[in-house]
N, CA, C and O atoms as a Maestro MAE file, in Angstrom:
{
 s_m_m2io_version
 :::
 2.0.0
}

f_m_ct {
 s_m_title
 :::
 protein
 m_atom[276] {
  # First column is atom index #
  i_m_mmod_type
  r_m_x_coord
  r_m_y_coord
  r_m_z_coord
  i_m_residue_number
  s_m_chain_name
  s_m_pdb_residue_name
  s_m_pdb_atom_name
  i_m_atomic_number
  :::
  1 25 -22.987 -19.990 41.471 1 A "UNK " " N  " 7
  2 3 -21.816 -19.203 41.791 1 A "UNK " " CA " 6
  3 2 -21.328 -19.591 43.179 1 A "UNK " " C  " 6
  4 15 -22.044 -20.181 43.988 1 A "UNK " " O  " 8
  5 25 -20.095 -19.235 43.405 2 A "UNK " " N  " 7
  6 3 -19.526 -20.025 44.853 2 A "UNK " " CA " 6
  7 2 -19.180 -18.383 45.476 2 A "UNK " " C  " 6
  8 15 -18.881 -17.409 44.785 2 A "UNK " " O  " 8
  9 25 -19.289 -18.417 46.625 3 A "UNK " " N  " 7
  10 3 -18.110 -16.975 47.319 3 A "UNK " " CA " 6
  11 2 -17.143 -17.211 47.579 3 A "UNK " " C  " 6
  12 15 -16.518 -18.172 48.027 3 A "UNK " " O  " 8
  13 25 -16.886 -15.688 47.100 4 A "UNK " " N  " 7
  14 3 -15.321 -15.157 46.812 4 A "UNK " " CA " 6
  15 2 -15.364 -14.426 47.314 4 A "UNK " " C  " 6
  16 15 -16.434 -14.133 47.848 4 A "UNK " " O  " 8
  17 25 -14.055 -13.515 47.509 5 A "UNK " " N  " 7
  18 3 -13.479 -12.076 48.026 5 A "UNK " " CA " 6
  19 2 -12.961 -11.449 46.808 5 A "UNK " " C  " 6
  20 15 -12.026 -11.988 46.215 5 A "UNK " " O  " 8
  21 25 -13.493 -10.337 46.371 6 A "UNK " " N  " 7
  22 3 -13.331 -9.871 44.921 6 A "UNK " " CA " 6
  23 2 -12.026 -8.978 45.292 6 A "UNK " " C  " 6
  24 15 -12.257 -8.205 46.222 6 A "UNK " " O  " 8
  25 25 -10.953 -8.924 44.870 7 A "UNK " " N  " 7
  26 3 -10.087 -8.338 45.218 7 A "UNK " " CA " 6
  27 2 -9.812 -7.301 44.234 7 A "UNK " " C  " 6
  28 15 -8.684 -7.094 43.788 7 A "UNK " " O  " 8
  29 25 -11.055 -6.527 43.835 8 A "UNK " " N  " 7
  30 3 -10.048 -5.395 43.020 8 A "UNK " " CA " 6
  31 2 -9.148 -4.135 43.053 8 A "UNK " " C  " 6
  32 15 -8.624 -3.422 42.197 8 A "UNK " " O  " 8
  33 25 -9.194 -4.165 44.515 9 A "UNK " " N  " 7
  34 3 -7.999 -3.089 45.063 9 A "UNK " " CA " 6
  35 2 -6.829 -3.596 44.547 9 A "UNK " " C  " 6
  36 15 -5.804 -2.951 44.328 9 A "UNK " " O  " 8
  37 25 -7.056 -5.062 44.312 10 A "UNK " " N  " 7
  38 3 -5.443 -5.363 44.189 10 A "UNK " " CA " 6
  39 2 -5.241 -6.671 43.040 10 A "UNK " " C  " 6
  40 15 -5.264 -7.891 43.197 10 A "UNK " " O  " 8
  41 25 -5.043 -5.844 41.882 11 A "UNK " " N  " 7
  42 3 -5.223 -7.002 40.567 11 A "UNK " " CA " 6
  43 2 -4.575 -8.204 40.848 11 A "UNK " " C  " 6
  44 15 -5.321 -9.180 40.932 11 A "UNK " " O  " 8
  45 25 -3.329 -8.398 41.024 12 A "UNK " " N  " 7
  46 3 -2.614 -9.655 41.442 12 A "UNK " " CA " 6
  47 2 -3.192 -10.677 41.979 12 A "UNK " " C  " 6
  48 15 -2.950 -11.816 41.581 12 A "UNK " " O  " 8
  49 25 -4.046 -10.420 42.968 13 A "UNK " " N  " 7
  50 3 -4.732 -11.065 43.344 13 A "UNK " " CA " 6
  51 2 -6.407 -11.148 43.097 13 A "UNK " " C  " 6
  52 15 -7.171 -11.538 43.980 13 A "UNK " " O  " 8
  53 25 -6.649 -10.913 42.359 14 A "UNK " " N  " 7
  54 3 -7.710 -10.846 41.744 14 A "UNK " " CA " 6
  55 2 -8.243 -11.794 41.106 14 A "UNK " " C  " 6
  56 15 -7.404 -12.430 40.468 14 A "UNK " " O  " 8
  57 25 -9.664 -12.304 40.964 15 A "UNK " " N  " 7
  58 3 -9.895 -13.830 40.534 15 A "UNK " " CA " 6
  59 2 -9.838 -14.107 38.793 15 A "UNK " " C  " 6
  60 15 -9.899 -15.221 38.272 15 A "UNK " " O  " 8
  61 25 -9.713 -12.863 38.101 16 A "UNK " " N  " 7
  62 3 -9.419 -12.780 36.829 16 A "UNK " " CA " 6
  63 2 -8.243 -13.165 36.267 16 A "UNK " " C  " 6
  64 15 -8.129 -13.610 35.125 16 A "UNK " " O  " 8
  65 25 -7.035 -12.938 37.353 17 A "UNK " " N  " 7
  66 3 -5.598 -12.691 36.692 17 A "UNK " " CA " 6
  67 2 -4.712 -14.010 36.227 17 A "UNK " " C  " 6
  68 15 -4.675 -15.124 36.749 17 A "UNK " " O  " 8
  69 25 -4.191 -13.636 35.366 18 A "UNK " " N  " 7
  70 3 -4.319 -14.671 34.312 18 A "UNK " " CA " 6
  71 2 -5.074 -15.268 33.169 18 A "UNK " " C  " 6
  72 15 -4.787 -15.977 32.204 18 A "UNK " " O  " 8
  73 25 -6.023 -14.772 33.595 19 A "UNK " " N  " 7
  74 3 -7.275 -15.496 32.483 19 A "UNK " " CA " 6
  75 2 -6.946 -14.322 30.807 19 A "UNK " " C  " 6
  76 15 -6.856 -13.094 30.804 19 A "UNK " " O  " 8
  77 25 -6.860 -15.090 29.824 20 A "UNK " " N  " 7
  78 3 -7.307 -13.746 28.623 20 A "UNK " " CA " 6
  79 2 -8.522 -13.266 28.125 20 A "UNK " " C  " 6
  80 15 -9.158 -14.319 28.182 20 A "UNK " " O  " 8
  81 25 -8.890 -12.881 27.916 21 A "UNK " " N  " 7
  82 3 -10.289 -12.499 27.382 21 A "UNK " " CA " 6
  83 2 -9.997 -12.321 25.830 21 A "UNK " " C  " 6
  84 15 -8.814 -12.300 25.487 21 A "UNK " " O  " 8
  85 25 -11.104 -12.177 24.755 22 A "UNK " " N  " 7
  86 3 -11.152 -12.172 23.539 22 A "UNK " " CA " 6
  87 2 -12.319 -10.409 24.244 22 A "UNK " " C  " 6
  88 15 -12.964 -10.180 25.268 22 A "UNK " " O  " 8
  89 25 -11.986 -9.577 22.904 23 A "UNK " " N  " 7
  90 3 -12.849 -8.349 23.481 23 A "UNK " " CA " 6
  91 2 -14.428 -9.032 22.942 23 A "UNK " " C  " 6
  92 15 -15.317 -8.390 23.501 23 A "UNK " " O  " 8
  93 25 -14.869 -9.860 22.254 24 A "UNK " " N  " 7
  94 3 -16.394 -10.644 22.868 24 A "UNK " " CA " 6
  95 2 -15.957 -11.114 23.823 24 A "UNK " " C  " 6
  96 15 -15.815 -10.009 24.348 24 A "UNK " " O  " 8
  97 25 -15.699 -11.589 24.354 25 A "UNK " " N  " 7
  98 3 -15.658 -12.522 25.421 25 A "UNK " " CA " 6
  99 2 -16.038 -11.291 26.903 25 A "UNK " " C  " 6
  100 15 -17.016 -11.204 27.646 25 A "UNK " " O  " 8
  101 25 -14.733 -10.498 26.819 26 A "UNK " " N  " 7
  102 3 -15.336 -9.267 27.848 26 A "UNK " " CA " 6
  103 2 -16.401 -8.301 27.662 26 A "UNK " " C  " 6
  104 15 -16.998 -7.640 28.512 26 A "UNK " " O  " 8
  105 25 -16.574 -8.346 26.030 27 A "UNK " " N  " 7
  106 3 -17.970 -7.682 26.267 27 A "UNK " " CA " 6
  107 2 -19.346 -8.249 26.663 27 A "UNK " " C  " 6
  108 15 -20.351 -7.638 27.026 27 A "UNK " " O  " 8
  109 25 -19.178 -9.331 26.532 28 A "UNK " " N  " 7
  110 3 -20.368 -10.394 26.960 28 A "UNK " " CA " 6
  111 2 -20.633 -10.038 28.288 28 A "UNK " " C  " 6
  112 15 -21.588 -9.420 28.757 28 A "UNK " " O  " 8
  113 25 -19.373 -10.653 28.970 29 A "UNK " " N  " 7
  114 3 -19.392 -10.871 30.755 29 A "UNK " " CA " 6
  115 2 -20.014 -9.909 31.012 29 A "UNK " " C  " 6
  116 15 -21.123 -9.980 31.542 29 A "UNK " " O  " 8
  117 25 -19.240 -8.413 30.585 30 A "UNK " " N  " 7
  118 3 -19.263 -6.574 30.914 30 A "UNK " " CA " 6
  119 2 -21.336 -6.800 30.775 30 A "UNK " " C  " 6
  120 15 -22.074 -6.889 31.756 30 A "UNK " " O  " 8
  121 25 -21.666 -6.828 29.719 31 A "UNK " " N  " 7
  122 3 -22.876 -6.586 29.654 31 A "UNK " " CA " 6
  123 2 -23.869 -7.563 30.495 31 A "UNK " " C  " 6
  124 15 -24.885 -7.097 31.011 31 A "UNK " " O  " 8
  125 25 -23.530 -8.934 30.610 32 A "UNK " " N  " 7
  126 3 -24.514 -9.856 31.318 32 A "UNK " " CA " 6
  127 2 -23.782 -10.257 33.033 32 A "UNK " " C  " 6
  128 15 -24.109 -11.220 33.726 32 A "UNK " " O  " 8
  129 25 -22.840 -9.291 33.348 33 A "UNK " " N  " 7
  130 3 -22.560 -9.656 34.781 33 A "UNK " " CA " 6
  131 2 -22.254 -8.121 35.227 33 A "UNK " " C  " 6
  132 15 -21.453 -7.751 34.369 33 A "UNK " " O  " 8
  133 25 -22.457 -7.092 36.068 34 A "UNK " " N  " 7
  134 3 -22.506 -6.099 35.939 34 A "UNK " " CA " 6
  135 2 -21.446 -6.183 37.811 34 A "UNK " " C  " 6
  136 15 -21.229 -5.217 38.542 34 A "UNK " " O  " 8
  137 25 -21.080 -7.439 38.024 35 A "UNK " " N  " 7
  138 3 -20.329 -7.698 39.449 35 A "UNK " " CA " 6
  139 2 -19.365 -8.156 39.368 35 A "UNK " " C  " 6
  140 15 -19.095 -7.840 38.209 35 A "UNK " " O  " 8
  141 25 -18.359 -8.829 39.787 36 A "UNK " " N  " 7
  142 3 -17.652 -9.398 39.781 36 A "UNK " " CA " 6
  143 2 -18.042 -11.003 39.589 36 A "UNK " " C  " 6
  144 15 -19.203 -11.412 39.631 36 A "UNK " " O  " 8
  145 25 -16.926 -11.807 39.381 37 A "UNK " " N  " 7
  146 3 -17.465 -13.077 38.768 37 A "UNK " " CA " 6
  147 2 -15.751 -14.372 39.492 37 A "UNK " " C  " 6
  148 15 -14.620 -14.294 39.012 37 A "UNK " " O  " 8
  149 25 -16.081 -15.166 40.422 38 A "UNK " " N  " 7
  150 3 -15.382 -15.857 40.575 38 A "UNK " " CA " 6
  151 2 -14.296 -17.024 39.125 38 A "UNK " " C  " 6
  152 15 -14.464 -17.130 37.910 38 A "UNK " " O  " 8
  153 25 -13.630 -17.442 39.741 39 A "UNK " " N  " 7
  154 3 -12.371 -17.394 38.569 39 A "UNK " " CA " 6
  155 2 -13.042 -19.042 37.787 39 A "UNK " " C  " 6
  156 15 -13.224 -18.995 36.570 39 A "UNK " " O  " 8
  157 25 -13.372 -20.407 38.527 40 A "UNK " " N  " 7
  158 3 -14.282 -20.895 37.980 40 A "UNK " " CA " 6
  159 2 -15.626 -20.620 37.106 40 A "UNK " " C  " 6
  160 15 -16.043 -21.464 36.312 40 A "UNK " " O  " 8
  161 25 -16.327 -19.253 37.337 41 A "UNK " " N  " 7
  162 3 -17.651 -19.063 36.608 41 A "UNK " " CA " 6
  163 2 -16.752 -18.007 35.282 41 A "UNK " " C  " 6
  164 15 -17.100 -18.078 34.104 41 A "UNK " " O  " 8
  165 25 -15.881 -17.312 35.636 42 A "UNK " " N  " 7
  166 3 -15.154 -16.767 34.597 42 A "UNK " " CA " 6
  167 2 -14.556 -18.103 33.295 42 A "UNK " " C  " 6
  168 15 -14.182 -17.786 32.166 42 A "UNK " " O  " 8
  169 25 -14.589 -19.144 33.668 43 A "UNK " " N  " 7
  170 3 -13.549 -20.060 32.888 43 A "UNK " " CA " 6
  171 2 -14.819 -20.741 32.271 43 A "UNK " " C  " 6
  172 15 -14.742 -20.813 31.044 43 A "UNK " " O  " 8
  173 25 -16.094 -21.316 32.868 44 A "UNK " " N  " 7
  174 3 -17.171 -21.837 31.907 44 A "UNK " " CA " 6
  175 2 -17.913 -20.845 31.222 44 A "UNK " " C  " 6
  176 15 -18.538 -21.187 30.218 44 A "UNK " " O  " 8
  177 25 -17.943 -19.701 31.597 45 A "UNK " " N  " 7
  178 3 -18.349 -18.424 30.787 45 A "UNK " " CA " 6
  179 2 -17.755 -18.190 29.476 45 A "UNK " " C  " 6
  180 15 -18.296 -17.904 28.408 45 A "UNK " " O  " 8
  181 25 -15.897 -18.462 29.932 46 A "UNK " " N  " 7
  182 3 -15.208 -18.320 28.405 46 A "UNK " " CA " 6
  183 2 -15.479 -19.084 27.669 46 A "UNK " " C  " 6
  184 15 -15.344 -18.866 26.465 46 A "UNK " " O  " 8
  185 25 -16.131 -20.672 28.328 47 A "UNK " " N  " 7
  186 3 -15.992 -21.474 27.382 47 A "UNK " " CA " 6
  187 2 -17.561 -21.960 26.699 47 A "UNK " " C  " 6
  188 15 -17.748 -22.783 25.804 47 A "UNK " " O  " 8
  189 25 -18.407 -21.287 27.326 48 A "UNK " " N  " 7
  190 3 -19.579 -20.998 26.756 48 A "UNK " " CA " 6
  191 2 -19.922 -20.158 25.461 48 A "UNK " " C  " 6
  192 15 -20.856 -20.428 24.706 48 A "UNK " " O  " 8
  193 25 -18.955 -19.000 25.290 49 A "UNK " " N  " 7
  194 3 -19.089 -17.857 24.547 49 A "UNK " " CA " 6
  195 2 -18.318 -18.799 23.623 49 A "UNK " " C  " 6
  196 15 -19.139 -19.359 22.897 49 A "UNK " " O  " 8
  197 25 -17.335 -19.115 23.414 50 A "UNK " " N  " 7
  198 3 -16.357 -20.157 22.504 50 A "UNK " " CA " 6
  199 2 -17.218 -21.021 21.811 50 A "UNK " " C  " 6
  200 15 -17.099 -21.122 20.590 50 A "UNK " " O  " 8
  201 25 -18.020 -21.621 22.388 51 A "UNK " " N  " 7
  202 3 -19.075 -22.948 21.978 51 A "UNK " " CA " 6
  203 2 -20.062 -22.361 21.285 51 A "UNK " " C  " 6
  204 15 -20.517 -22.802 20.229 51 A "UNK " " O  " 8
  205 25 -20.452 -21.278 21.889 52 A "UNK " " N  " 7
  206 3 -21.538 -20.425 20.861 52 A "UNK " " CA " 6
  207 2 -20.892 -20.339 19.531 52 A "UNK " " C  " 6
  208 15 -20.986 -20.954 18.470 52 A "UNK " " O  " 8
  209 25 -19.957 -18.998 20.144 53 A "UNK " " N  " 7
  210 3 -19.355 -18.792 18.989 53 A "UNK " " CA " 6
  211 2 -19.408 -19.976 16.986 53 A "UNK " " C  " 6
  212 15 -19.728 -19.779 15.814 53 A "UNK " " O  " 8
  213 25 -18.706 -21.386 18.092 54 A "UNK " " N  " 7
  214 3 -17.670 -22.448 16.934 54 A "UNK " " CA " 6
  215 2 -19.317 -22.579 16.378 54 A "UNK " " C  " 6
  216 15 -19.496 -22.340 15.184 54 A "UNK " " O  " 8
  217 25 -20.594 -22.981 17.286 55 A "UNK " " N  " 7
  218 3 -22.188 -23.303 16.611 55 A "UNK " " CA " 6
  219 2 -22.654 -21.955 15.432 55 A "UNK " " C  " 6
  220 15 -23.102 -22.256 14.326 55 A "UNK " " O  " 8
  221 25 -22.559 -21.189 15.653 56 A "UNK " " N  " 7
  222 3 -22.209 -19.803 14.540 56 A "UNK " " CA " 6
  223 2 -21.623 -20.307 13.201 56 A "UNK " " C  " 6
  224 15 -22.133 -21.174 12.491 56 A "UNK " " O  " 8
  225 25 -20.693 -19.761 13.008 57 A "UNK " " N  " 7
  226 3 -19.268 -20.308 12.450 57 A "UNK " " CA " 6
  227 2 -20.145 -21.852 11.545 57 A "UNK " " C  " 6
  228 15 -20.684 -21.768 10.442 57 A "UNK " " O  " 8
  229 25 -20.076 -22.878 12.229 58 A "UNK " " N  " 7
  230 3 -20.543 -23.933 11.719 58 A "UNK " " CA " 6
  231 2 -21.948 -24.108 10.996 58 A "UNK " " C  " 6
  232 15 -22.116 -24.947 10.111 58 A "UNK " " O  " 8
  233 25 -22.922 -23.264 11.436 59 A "UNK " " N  " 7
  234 3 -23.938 -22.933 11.277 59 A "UNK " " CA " 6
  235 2 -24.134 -22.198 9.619 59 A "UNK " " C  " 6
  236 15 -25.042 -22.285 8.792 59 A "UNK " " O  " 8
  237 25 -22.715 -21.409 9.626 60 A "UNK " " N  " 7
  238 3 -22.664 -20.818 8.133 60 A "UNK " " CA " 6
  239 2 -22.000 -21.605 7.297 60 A "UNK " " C  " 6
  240 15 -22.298 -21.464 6.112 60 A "UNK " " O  " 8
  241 25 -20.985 -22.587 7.623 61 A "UNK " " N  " 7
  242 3 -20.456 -22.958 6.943 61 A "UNK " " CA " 6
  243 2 -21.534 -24.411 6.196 61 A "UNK " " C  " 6
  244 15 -21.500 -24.723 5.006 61 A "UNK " " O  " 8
  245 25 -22.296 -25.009 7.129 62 A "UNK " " N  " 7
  246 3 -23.395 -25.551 6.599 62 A "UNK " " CA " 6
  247 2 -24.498 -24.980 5.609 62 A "UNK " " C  " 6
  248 15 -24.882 -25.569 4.599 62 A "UNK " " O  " 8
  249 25 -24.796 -24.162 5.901 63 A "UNK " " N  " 7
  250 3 -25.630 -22.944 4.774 63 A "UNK " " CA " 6
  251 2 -25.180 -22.888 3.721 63 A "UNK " " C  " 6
  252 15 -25.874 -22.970 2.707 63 A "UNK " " O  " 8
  253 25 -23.450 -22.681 3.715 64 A "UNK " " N  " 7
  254 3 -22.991 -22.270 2.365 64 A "UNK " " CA " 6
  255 2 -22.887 -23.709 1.540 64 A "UNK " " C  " 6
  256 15 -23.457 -23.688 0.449 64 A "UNK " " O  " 8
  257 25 -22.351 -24.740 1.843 65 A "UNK " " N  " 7
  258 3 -22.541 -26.012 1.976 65 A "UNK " " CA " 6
  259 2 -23.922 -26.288 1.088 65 A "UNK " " C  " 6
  260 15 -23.872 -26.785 -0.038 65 A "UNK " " O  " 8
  261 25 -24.945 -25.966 1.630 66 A "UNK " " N  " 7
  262 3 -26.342 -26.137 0.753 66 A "UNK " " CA " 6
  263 2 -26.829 -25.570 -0.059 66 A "UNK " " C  " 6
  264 15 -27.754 -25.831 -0.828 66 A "UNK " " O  " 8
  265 25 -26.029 -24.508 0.124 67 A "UNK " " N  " 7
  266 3 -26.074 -23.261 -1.093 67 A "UNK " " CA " 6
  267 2 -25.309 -24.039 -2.489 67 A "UNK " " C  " 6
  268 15 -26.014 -24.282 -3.469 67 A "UNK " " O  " 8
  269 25 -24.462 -24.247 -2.491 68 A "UNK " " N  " 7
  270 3 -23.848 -25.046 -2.965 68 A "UNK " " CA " 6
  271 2 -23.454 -26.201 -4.126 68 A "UNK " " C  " 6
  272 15 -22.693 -26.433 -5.065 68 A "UNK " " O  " 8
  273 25 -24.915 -26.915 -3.074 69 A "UNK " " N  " 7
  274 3 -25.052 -28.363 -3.744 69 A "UNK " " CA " 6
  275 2 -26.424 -28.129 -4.633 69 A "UNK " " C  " 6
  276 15 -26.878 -29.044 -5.319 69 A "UNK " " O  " 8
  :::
 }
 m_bond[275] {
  # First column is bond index #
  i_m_from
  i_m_to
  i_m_order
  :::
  1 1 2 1
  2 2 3 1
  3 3 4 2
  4 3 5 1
  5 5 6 1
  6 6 7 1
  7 7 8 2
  8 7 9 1
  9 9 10 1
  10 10 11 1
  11 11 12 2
  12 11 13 1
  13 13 14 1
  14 14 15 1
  15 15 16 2
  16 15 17 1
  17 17 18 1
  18 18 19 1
  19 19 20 2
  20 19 21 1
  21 21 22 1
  22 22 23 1
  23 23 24 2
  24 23 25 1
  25 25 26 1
  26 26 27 1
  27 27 28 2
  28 27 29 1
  29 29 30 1
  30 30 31 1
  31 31 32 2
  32 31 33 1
  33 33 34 1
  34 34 35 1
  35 35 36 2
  36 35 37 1
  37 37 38 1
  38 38 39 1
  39 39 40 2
  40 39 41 1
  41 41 42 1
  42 42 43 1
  43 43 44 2
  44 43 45 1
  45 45 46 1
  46 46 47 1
  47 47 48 2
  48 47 49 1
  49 49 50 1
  50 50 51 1
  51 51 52 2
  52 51 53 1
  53 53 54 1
  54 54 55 1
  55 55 56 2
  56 55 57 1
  57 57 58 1
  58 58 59 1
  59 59 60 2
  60 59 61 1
  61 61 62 1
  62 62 63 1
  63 63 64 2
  64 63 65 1
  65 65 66 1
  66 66 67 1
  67 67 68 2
  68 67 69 1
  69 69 70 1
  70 70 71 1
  71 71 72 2
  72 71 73 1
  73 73 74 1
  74 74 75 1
  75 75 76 2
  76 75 77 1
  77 77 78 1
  78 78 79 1
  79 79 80 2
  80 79 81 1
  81 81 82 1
  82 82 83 1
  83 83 84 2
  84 83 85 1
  85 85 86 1
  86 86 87 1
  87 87 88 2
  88 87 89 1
  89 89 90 1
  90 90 91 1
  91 91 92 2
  92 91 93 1
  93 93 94 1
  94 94 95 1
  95 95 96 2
  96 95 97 1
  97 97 98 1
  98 98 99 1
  99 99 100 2
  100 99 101 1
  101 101 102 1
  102 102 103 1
  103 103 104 2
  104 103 105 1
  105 105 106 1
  106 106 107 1
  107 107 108 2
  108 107 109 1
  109 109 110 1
  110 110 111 1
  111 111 112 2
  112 111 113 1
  113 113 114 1
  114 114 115 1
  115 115 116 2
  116 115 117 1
  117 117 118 1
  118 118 119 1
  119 119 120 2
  120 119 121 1
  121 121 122 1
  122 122 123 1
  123 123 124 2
  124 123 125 1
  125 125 126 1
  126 126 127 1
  127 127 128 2
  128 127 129 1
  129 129 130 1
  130 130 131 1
  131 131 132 2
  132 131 133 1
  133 133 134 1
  134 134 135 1
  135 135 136 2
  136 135 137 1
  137 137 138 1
  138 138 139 1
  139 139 140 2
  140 139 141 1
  141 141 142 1
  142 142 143 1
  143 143 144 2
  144 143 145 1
  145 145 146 1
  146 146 147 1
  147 147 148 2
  148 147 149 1
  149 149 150 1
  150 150 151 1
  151 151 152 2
  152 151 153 1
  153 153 154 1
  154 154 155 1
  155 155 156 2
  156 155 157 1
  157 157 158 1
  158 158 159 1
  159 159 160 2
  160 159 161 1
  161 161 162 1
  162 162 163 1
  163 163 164 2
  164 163 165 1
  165 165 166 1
  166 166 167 1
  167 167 168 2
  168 167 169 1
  169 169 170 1
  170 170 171 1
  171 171 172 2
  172 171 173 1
  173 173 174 1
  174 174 175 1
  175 175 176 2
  176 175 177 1
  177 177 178 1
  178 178 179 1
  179 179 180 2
  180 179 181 1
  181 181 182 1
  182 182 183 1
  183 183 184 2
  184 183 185 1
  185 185 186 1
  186 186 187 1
  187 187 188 2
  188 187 189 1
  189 189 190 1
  190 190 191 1
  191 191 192 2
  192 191 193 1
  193 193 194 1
  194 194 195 1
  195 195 196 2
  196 195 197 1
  197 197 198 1
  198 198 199 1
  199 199 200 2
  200 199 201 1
  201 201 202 1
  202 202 203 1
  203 203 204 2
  204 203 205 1
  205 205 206 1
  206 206 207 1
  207 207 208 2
  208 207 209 1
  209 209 210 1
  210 210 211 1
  211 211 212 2
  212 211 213 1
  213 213 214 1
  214 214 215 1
  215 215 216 2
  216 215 217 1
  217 217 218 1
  218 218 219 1
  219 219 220 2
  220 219 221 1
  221 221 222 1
  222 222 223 1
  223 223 224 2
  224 223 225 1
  225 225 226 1
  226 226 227 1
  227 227 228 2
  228 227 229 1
  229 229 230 1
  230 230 231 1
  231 231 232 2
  232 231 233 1
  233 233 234 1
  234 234 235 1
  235 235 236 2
  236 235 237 1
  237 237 238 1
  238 238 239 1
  239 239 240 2
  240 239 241 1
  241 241 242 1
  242 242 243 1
  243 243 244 2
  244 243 245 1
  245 245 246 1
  246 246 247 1
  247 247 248 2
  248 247 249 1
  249 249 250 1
  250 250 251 1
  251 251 252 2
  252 251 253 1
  253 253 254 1
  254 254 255 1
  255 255 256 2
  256 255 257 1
  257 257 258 1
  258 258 259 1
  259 259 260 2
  260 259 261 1
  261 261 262 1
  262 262 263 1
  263 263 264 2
  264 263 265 1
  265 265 266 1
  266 266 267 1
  267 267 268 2
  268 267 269 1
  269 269 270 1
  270 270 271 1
  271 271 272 2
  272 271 273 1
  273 273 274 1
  274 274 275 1
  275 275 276 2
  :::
 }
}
Protein backbone atom coordinates (compact mmCIF):
# COMPACT_ATOMS: atom_id res chain seq x y z
CA UNK A 1 0.00 0.00 0.00
CA UNK A 2 1.42 3.58 -0.68
CA UNK A 3 0.20 6.82 1.63
CA UNK A 4 -2.52 8.73 1.08
CA UNK A 5 -4.69 11.40 2.67
CA UNK A 6 -8.11 9.74 2.89
CA UNK A 7 -10.35 12.47 2.20
CA UNK A 8 -13.69 11.49 3.37
CA UNK A 9 -14.92 14.74 4.63
CA UNK A 10 -14.95 15.51 1.18
CA UNK A 11 -16.07 12.85 -1.56
CA UNK A 12 -14.83 14.80 -4.61
CA UNK A 13 -11.84 14.40 -3.60
CA UNK A 14 -11.69 11.26 -2.35
CA UNK A 15 -9.44 8.36 -3.67
CA UNK A 16 -12.56 6.30 -4.69
CA UNK A 17 -14.31 8.88 -6.92
CA UNK A 18 -14.91 7.75 -10.02
CA UNK A 19 -14.18 4.28 -9.61
CA UNK A 20 -17.66 1.88 -9.91
CA UNK A 21 -18.00 -0.84 -7.79
CA UNK A 22 -20.15 -4.06 -8.60
CA UNK A 23 -22.09 -4.60 -4.93
CA UNK A 24 -19.39 -7.90 -4.73
CA UNK A 25 -16.90 -5.94 -5.46
CA UNK A 26 -17.82 -3.45 -2.37
CA UNK A 27 -18.74 -6.10 -0.36
CA UNK A 28 -15.46 -7.76 -0.59
CA UNK A 29 -13.29 -4.52 0.03
CA UNK A 30 -16.20 -3.56 3.05
CA UNK A 31 -15.42 -6.95 4.64
CA UNK A 32 -11.50 -7.51 3.96
CA UNK A 33 -10.40 -3.71 4.35
CA UNK A 34 -12.17 -2.23 7.30
CA UNK A 35 -9.91 1.45 6.31
CA UNK A 36 -9.67 3.24 3.68
CA UNK A 37 -7.83 2.01 0.57
CA UNK A 38 -5.72 4.22 -1.88
CA UNK A 39 -7.12 4.64 -5.53
CA UNK A 40 -4.27 2.28 -7.12
CA UNK A 41 -4.93 -0.69 -4.41
CA UNK A 42 -8.74 0.05 -5.06
CA UNK A 43 -8.18 -0.61 -9.01
CA UNK A 44 -6.02 -4.13 -8.54
CA UNK A 45 -8.53 -5.12 -5.90
CA UNK A 46 -11.33 -4.58 -8.61
CA UNK A 47 -9.45 -6.40 -10.79
CA UNK A 48 -8.64 -9.24 -8.62
CA UNK A 49 -12.31 -9.88 -7.57
CA UNK A 50 -13.10 -9.81 -11.61
CA UNK A 51 -10.35 -12.56 -12.21
CA UNK A 52 -11.71 -14.61 -9.44
CA UNK A 53 -14.86 -14.10 -10.31
CA UNK A 54 -14.28 -15.01 -14.70
CA UNK A 55 -11.99 -18.53 -12.80
CA UNK A 56 -15.61 -19.37 -11.15
CA UNK A 57 -17.74 -18.87 -14.06
CA UNK A 58 -15.16 -20.91 -16.17
CA UNK A 59 -14.68 -23.40 -13.66
CA UNK A 60 -18.53 -24.33 -14.18
CA UNK A 61 -18.70 -24.00 -17.45
CA UNK A 62 -15.89 -26.74 -17.71
CA UNK A 63 -17.82 -29.11 -15.30
CA UNK A 64 -20.82 -28.83 -17.33
CA UNK A 65 -18.68 -29.45 -20.39
CA UNK A 66 -17.72 -32.97 -18.75
CA UNK A 67 -20.90 -33.56 -17.62
CA UNK A 68 -21.73 -33.63 -20.93
CA UNK A 69 -19.41 -35.60 -22.88
Amino acid sequence: MEPFECKVGSILLCQCQGISFTELERDYIRLTYPDCLCRKCLMVMKHEINAIAVQGKMKTILEAIKKGT
